[in-house]
Backbone and ligand atoms as CSV (ligand in chain L), in Angstrom:
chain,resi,resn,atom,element,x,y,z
A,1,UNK,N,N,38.056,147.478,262.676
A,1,UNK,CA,C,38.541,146.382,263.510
A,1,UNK,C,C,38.539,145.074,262.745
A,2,UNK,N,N,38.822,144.192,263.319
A,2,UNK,CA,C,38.388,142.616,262.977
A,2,UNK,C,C,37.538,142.079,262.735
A,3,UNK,N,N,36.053,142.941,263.254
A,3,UNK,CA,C,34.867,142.296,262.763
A,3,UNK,C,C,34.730,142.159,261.500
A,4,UNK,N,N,33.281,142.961,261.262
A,4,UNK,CA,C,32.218,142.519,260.261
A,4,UNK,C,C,33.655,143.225,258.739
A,5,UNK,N,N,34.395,144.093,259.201
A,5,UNK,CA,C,35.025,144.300,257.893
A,5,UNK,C,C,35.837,143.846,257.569
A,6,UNK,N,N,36.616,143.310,258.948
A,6,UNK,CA,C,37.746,142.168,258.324
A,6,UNK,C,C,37.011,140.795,257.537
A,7,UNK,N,N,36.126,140.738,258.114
A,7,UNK,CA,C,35.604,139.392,257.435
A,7,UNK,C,C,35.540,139.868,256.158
A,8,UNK,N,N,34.738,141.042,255.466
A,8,UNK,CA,C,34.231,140.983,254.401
A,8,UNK,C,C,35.683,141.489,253.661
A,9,UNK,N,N,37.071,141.561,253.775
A,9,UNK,CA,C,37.637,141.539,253.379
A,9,UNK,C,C,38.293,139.606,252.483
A,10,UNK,N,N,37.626,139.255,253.603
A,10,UNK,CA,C,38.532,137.694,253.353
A,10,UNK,C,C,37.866,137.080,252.243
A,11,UNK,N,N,39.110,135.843,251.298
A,11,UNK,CA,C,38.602,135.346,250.484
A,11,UNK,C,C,37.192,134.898,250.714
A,12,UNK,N,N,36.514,134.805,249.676
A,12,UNK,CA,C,35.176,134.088,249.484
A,12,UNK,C,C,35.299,132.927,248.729
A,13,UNK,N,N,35.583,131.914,249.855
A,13,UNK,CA,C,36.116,130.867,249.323
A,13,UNK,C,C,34.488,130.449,248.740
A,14,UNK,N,N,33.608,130.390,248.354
A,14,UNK,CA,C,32.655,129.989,248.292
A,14,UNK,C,C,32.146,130.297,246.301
A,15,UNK,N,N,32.753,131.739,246.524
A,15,UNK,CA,C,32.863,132.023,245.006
A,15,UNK,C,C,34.144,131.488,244.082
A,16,UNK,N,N,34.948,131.080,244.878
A,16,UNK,CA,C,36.198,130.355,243.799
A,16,UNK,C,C,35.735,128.838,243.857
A,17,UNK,N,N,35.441,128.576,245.089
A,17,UNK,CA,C,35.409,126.903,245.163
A,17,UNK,C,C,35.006,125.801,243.893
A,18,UNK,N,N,35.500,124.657,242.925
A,18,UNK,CA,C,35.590,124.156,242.271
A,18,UNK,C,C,35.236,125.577,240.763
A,19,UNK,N,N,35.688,126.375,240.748
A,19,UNK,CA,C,34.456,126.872,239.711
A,19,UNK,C,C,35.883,127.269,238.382
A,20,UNK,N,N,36.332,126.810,238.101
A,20,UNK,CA,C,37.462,126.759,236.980
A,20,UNK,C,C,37.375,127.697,236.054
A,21,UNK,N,N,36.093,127.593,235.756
A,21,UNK,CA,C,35.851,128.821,234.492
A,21,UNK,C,C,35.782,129.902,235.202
A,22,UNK,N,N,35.403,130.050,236.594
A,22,UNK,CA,C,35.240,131.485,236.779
A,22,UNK,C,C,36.517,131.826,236.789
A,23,UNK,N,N,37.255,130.858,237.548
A,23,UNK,CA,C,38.627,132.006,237.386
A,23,UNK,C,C,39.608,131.969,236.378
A,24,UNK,N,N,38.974,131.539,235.808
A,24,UNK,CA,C,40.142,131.958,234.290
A,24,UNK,C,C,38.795,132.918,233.374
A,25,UNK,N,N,37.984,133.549,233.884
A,25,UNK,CA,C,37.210,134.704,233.180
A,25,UNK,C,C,37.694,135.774,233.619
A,26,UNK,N,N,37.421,136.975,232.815
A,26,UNK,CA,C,37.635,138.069,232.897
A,26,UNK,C,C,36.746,139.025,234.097
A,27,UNK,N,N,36.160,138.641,234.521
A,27,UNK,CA,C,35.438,138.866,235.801
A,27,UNK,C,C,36.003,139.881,236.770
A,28,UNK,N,N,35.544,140.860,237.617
A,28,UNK,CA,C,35.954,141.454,238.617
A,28,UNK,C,C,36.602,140.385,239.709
A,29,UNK,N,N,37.984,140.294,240.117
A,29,UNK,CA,C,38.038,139.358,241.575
A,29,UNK,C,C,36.805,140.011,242.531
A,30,UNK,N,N,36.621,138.741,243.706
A,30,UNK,CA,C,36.116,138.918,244.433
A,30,UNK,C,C,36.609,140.239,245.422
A,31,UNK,N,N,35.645,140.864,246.090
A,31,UNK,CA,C,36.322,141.613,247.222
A,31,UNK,C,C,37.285,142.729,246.281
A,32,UNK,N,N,37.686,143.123,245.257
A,32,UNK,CA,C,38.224,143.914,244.548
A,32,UNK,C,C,39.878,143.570,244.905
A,33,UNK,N,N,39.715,142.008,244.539
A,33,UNK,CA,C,41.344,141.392,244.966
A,33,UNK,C,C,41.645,141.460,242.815
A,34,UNK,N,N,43.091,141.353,242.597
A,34,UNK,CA,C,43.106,141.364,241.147
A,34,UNK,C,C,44.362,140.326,241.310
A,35,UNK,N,N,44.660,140.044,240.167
A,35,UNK,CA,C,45.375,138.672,239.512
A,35,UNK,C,C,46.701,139.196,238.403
A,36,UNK,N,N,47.799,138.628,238.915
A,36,UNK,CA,C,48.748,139.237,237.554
A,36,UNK,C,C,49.260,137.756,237.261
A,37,UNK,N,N,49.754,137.499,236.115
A,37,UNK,CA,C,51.026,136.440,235.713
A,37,UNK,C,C,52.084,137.257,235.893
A,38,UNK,N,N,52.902,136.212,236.317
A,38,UNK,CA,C,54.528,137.157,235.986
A,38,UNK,C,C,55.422,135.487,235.537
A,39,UNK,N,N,55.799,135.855,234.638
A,39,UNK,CA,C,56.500,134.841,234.073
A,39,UNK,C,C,58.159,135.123,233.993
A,40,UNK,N,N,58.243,133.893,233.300
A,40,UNK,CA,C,60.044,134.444,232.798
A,40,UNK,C,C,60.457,134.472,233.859
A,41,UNK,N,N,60.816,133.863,234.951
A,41,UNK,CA,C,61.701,133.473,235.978
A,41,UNK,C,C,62.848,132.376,236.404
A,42,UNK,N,N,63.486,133.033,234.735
A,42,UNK,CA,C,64.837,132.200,234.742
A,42,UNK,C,C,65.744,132.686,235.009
A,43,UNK,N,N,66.482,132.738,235.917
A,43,UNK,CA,C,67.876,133.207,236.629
A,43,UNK,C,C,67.754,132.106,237.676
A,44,UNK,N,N,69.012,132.760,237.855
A,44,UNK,CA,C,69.474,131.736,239.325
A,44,UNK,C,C,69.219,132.283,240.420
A,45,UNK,N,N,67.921,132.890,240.180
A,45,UNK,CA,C,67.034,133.548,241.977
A,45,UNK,C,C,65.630,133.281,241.862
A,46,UNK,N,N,65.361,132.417,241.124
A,46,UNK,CA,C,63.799,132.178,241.298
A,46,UNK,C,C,63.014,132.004,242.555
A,47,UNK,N,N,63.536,131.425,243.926
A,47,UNK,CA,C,63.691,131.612,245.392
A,47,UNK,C,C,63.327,132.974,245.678
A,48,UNK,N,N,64.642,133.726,245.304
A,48,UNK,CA,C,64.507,135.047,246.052
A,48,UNK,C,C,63.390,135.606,245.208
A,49,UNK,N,N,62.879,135.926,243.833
A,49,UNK,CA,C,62.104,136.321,243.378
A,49,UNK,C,C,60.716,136.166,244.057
A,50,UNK,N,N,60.695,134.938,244.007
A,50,UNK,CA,C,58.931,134.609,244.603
A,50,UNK,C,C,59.072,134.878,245.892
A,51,UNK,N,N,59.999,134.995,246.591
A,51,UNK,CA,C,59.834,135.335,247.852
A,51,UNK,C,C,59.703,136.941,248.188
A,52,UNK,N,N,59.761,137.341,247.101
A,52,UNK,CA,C,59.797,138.785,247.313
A,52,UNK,C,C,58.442,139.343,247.538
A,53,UNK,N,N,57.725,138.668,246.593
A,53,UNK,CA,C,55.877,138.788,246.609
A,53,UNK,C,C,55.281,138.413,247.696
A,54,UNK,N,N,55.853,137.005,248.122
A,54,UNK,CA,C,55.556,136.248,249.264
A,54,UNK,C,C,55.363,137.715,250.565
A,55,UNK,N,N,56.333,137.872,250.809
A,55,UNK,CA,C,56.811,138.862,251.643
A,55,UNK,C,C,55.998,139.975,251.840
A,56,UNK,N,N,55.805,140.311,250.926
A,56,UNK,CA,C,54.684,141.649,250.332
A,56,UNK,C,C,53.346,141.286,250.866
A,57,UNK,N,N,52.667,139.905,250.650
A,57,UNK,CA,C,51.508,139.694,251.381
A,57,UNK,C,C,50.767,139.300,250.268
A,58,UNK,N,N,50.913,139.326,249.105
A,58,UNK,CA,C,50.573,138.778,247.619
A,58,UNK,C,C,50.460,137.081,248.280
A,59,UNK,N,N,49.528,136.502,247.571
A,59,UNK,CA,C,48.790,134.801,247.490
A,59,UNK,C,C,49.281,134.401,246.378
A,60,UNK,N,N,50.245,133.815,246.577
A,60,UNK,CA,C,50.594,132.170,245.590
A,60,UNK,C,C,49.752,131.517,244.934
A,61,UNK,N,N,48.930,131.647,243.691
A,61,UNK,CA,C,48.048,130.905,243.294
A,61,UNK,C,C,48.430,130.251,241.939
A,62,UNK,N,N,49.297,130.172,241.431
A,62,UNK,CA,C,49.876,129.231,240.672
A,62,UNK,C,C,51.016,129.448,240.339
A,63,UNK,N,N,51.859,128.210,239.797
A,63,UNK,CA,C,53.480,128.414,239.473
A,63,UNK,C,C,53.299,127.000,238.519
A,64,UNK,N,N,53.681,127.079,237.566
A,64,UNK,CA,C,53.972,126.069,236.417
A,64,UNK,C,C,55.563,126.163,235.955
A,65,UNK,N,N,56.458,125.195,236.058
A,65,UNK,CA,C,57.509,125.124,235.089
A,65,UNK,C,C,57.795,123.993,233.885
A,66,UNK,N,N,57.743,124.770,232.490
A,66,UNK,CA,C,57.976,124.039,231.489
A,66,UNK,C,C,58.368,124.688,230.813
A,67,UNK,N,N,58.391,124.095,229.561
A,67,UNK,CA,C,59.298,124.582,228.242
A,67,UNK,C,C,58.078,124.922,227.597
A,68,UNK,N,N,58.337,126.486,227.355
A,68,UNK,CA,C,57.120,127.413,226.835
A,68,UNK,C,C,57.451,127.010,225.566
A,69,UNK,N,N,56.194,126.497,225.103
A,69,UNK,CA,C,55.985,126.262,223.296
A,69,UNK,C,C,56.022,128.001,222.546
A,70,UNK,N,N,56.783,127.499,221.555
A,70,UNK,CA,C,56.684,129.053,220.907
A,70,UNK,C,C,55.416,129.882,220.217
A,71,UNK,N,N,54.416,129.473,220.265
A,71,UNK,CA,C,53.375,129.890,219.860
A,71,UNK,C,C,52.736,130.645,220.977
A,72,UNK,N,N,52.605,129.969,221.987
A,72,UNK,CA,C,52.547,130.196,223.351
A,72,UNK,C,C,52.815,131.919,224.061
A,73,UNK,N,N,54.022,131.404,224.112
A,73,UNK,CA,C,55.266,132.755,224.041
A,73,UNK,C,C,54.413,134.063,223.038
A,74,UNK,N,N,54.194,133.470,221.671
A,74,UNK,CA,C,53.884,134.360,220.666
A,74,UNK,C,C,52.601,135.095,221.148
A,75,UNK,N,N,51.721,134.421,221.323
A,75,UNK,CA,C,50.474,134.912,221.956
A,75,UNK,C,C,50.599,135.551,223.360
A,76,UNK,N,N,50.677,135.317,223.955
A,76,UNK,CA,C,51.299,136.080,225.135
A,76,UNK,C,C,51.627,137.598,225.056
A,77,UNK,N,N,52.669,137.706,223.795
A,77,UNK,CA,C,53.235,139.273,223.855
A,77,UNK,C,C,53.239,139.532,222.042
A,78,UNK,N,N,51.942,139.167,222.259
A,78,UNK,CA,C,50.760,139.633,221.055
A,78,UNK,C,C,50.914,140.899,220.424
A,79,UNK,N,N,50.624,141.779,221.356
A,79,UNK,CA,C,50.645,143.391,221.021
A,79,UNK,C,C,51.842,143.859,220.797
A,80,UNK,N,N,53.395,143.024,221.220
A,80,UNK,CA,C,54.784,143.526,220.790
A,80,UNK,C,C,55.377,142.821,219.361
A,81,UNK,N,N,54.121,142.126,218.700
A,81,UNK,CA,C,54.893,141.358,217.219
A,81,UNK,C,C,55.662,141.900,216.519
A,82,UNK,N,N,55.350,143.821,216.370
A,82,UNK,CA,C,55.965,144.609,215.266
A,82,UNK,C,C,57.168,145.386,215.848
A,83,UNK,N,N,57.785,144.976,217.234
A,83,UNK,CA,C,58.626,145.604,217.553
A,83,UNK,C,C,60.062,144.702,217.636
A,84,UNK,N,N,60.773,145.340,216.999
A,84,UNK,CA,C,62.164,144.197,216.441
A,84,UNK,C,C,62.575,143.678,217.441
A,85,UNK,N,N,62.613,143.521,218.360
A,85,UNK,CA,C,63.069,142.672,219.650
A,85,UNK,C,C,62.180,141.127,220.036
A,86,UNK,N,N,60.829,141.394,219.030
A,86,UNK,CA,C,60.084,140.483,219.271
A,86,UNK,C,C,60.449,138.825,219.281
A,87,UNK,N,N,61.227,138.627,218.118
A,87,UNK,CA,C,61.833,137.241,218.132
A,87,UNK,C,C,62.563,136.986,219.314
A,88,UNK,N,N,63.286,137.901,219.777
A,88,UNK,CA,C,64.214,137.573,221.197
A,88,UNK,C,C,63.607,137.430,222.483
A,89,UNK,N,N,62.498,138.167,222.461
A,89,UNK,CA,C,61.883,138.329,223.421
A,89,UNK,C,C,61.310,136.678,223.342
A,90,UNK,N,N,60.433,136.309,222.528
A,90,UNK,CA,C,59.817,135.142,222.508
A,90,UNK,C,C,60.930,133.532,222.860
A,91,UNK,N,N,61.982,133.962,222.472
A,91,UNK,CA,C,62.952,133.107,222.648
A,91,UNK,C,C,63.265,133.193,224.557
A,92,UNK,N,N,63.139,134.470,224.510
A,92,UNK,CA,C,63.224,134.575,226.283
A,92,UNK,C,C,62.457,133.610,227.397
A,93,UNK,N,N,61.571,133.698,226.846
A,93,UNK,CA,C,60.293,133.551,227.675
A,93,UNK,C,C,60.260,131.726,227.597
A,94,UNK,N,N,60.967,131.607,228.397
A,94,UNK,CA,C,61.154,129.908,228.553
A,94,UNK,C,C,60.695,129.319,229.701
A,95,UNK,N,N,60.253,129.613,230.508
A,95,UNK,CA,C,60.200,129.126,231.819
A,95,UNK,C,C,58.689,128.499,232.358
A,96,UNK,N,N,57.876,129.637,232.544
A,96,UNK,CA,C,56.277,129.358,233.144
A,96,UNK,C,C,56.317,130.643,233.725
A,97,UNK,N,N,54.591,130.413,234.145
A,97,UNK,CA,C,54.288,131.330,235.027
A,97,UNK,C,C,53.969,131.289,236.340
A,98,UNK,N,N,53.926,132.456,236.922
A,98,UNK,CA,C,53.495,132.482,238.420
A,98,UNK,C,C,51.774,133.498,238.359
A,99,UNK,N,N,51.451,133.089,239.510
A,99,UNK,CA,C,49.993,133.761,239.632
A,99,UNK,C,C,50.392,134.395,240.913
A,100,UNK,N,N,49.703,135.834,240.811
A,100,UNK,CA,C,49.837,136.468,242.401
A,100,UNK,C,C,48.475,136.969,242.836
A,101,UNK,N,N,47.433,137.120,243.873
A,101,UNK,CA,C,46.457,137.835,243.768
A,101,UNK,C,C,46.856,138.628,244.903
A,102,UNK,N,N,45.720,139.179,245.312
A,102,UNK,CA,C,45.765,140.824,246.243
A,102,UNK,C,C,45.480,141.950,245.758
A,103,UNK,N,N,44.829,142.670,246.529
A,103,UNK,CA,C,44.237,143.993,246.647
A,103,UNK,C,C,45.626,144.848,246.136
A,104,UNK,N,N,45.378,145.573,244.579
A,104,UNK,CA,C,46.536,146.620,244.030
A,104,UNK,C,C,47.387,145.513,243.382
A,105,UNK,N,N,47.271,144.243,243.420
A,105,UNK,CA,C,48.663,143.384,242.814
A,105,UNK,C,C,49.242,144.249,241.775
A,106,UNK,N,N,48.618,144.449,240.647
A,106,UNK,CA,C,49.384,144.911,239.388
A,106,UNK,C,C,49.850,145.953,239.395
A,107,UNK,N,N,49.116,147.250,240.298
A,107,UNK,CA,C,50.718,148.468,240.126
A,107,UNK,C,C,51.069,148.112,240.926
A,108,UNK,N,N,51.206,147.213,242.090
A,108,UNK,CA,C,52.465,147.233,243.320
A,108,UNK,C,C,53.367,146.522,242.645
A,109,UNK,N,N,53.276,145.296,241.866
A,109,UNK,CA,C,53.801,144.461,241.503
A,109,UNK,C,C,54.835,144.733,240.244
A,110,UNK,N,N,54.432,146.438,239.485
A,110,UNK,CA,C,55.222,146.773,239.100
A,110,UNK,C,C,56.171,147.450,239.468
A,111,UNK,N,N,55.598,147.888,240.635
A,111,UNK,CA,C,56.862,148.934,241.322
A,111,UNK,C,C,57.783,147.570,241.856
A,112,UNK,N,N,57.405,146.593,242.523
A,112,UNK,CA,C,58.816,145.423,242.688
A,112,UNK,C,C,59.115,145.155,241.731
A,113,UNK,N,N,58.888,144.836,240.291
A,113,UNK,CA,C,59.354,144.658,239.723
A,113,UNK,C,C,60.611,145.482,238.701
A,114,UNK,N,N,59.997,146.847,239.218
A,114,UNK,CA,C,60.672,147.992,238.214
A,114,UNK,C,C,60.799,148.633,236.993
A,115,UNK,N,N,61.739,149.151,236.630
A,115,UNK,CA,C,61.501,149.517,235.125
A,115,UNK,C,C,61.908,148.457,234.018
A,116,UNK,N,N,61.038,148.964,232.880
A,116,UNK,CA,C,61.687,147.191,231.931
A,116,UNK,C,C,63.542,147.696,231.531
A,117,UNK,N,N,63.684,148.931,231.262
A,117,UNK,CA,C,65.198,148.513,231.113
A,117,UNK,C,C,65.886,148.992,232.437
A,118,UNK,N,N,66.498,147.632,232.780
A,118,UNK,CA,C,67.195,147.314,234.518
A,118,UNK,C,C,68.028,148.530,234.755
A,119,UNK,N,N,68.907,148.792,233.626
A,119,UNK,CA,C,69.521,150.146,234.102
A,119,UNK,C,C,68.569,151.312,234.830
A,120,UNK,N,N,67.850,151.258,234.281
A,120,UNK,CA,C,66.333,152.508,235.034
A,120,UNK,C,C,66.245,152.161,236.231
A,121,UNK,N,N,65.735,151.200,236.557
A,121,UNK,CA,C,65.416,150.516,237.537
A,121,UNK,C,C,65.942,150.326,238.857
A,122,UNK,N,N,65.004,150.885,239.908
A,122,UNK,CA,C,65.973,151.112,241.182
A,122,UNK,C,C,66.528,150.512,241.660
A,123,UNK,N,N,67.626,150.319,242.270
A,123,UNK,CA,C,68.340,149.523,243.516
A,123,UNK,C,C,67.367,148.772,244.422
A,124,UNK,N,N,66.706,147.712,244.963
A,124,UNK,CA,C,65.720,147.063,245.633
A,124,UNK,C,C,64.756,146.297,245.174
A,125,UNK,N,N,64.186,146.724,243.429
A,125,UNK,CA,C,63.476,146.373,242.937
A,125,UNK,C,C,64.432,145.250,242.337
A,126,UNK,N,N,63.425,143.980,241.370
A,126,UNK,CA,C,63.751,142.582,240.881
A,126,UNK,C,C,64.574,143.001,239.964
A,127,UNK,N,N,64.203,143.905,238.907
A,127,UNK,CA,C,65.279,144.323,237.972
A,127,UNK,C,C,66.330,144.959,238.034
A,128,UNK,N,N,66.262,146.027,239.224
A,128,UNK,CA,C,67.324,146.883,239.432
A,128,UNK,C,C,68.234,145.896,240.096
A,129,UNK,N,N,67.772,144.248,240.919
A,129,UNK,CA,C,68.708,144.045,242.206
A,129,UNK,C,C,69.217,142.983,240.990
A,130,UNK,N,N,68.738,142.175,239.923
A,130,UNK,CA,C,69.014,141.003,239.472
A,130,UNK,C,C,69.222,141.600,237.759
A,131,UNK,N,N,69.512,142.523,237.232
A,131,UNK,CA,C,69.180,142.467,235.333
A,131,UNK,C,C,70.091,143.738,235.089
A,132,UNK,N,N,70.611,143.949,234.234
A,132,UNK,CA,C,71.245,144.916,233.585
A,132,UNK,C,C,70.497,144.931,232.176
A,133,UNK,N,N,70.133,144.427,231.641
A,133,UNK,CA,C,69.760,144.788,229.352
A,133,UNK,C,C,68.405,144.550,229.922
A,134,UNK,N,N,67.557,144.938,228.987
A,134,UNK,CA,C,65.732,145.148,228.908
A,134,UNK,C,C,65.850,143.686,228.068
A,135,UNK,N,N,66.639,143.128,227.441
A,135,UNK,CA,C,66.188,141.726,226.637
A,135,UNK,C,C,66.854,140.614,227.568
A,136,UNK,N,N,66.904,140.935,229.016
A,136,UNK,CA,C,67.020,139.947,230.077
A,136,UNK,C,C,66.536,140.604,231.352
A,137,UNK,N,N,65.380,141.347,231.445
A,137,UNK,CA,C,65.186,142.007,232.575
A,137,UNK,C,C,63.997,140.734,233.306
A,138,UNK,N,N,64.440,139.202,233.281
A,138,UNK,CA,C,64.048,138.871,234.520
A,138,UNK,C,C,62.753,138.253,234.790
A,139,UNK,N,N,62.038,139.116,235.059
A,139,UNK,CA,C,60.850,138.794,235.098
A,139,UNK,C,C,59.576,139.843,234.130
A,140,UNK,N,N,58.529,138.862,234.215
A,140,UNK,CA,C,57.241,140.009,233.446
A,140,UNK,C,C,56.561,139.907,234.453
A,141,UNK,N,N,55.164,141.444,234.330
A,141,UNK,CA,C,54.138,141.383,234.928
A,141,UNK,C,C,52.658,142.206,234.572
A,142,UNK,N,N,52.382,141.718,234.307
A,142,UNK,CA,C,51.279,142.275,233.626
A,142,UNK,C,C,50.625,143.333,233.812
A,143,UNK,N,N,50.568,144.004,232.642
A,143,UNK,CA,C,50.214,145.798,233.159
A,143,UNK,C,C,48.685,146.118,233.141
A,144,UNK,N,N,47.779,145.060,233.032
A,144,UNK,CA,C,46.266,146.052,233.852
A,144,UNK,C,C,45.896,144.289,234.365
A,145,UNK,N,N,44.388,144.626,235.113
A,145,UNK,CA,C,44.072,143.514,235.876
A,145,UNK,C,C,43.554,142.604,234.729
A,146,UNK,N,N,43.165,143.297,233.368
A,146,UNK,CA,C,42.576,142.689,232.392
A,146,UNK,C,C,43.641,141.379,231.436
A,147,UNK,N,N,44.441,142.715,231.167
A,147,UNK,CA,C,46.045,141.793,230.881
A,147,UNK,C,C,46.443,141.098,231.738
A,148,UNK,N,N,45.963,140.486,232.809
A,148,UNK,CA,C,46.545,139.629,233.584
A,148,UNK,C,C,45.253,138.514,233.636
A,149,UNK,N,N,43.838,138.801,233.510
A,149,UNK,CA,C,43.320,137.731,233.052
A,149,UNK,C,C,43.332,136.647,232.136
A,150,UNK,N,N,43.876,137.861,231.110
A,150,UNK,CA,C,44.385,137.139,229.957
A,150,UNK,C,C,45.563,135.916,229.165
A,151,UNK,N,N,46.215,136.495,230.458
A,151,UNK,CA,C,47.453,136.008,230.435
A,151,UNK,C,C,47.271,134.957,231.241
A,152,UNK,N,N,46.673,134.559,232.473
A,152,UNK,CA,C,45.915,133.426,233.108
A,152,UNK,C,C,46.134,132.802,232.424
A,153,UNK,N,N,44.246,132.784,231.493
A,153,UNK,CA,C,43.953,132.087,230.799
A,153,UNK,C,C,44.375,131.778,229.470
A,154,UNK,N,N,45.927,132.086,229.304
A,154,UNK,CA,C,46.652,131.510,227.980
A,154,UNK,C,C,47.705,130.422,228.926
A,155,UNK,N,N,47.930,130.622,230.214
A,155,UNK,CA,C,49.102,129.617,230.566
A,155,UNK,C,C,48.851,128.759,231.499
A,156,UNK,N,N,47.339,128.826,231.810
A,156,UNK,CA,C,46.720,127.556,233.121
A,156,UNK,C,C,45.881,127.191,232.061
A,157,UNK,N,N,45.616,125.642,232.617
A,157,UNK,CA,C,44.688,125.374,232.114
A,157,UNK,C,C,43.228,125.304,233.999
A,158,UNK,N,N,41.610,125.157,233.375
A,158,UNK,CA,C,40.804,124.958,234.396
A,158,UNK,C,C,41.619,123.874,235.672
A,159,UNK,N,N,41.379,124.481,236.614
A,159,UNK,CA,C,41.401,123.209,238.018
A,159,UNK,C,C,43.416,123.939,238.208
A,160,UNK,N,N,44.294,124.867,237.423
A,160,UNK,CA,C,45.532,124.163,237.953
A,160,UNK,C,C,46.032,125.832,238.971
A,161,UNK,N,N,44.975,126.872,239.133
A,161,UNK,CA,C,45.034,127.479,240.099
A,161,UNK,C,C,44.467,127.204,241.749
A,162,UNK,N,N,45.407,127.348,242.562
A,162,UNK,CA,C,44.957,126.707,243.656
A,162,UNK,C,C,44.016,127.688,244.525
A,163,UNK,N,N,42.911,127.361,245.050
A,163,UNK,CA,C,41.716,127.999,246.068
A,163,UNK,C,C,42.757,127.942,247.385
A,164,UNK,N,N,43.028,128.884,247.680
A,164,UNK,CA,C,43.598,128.830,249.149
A,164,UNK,C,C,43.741,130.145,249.776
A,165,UNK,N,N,43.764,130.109,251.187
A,165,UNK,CA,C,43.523,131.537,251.568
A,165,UNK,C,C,44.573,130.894,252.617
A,166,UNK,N,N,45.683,132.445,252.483
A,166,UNK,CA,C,46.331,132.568,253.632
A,166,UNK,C,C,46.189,132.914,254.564
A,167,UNK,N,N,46.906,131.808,256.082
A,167,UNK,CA,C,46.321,132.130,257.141
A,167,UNK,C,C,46.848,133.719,257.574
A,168,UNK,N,N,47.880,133.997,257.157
A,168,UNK,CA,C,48.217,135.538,257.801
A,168,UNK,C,C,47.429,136.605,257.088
A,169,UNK,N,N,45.845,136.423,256.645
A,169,UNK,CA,C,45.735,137.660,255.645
A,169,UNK,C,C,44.568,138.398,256.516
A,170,UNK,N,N,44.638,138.208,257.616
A,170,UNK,CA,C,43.676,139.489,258.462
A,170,UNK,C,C,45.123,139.414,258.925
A,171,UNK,N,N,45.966,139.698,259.064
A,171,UNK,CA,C,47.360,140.542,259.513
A,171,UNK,C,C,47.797,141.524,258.092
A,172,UNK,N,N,47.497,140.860,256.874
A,172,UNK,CA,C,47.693,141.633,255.626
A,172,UNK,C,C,47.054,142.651,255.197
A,173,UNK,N,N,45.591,142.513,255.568
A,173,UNK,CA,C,44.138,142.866,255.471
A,173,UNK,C,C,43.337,144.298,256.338
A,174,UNK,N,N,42.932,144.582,256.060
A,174,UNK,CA,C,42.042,145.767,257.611
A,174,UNK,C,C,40.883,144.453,256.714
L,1,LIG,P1,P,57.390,145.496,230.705
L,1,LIG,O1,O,57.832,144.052,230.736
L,1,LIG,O2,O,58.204,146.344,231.654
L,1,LIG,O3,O,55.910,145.678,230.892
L,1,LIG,P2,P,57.016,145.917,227.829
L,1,LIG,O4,O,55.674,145.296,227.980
L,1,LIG,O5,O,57.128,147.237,227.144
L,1,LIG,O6,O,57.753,146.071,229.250
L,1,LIG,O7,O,57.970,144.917,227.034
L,1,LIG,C1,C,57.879,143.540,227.285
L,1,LIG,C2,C,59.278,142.977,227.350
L,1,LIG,O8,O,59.927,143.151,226.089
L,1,LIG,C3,C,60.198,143.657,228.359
L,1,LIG,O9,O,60.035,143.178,229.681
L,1,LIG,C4,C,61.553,143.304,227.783
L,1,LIG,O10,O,61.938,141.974,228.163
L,1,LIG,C5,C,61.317,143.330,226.306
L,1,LIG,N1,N,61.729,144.624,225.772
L,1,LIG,C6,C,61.050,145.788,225.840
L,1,LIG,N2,N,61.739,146.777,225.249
L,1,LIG,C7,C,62.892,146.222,224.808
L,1,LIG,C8,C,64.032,146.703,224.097
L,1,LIG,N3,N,64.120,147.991,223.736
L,1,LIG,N4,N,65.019,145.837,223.809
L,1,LIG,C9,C,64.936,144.544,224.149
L,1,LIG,N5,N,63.891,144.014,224.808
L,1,LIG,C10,C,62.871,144.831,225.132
């Protein structure tokens, strides 16, 4: 029901509150909630994109737009340096990031997002509905909860994720 387990589902605002470093550490989320970046949200649906998560029941906890320094970019997709697409890819990645949290974010968040080359990629999902080539598929999202700490803490700085709990999340929630 709503009681004692819905509660202990809900943020603990008490463990995020001012605490900057915690959440840009590698730390378990609270409540076994997890954290992805998804960046690269340059097209002309950045709207419909974030609204897609929105929708899903995923928390908005940060969105930055700027002009990604290339070093930046470089670090980021670290582990793809030796794969020849790498320069393009880094050239891609212009935009900022978004933060999503929730219980499962990172495999749900890949299934909306889809396969990296859009042709794969189903009809409904971000890539299948918005991308045709894998060196414009759209958006990223980070593939474990760890890689998404990481990725945090290369594109926020402390204080620029927001503490907020949505009011619809005992409707999201058991
Ligand atoms: P994903 O983004 O689906 O997790 P990867 O981590 O394997 O995929 O690759 C990171 C990004 O590199 C992809 O999203 C895509 O933009 C780009 N990429 C991957 N493979 C190719 C490729 N064969 N050609 C061009 N770009 C690629």
């Amino acid at each position: 029901g709503a009681g004692a387990s819905g509660q202990s589902l809900r943020w603990d605002s008490s463990s995020l509150a001012g605490s900057g470093a915690r959440l840009l550490s590698y730390g378990r989320r609270p409540n076994g909630q997890q954290r992805i970046s998804s960046s690269r949200l340059t097209v002309n649906a950045v709207g419909d994109i974030i609204s897609r998560f929105e929708r899903k029941g995923f928390a908005l906890k940060g969105l930055k737009l700027f002009q990604t320094p290339q070093d930046l970019a470089e670090e980021h997709y670290s582990e793809l340096k030796e794969r020849p697409f790498f320069p393009a890819l880094v050239k891609y990645i212009v935009s900022g990031p978004v933060v999503w949290e929730g219980p499962g974010v990172v495999a749900s968040a890949r299934k909306l997002i889809g396969a990296t080359n859009p042709l794969n990629a189903e009809p409904g999902t971000i890539r299948g509905d918005f991308a045709i080539v894998s060196g414009r598929n759209v958006v990223h999202g980070s593939d474990s909860p760890a890689n998404g700490e990481r990725e945090i803490a290369l594109w926020f700085k402390e204080g620029e994720l927001v503490d907020w709990e949505p009011t619809v999340l005992p409707w999201v929630l058991e």
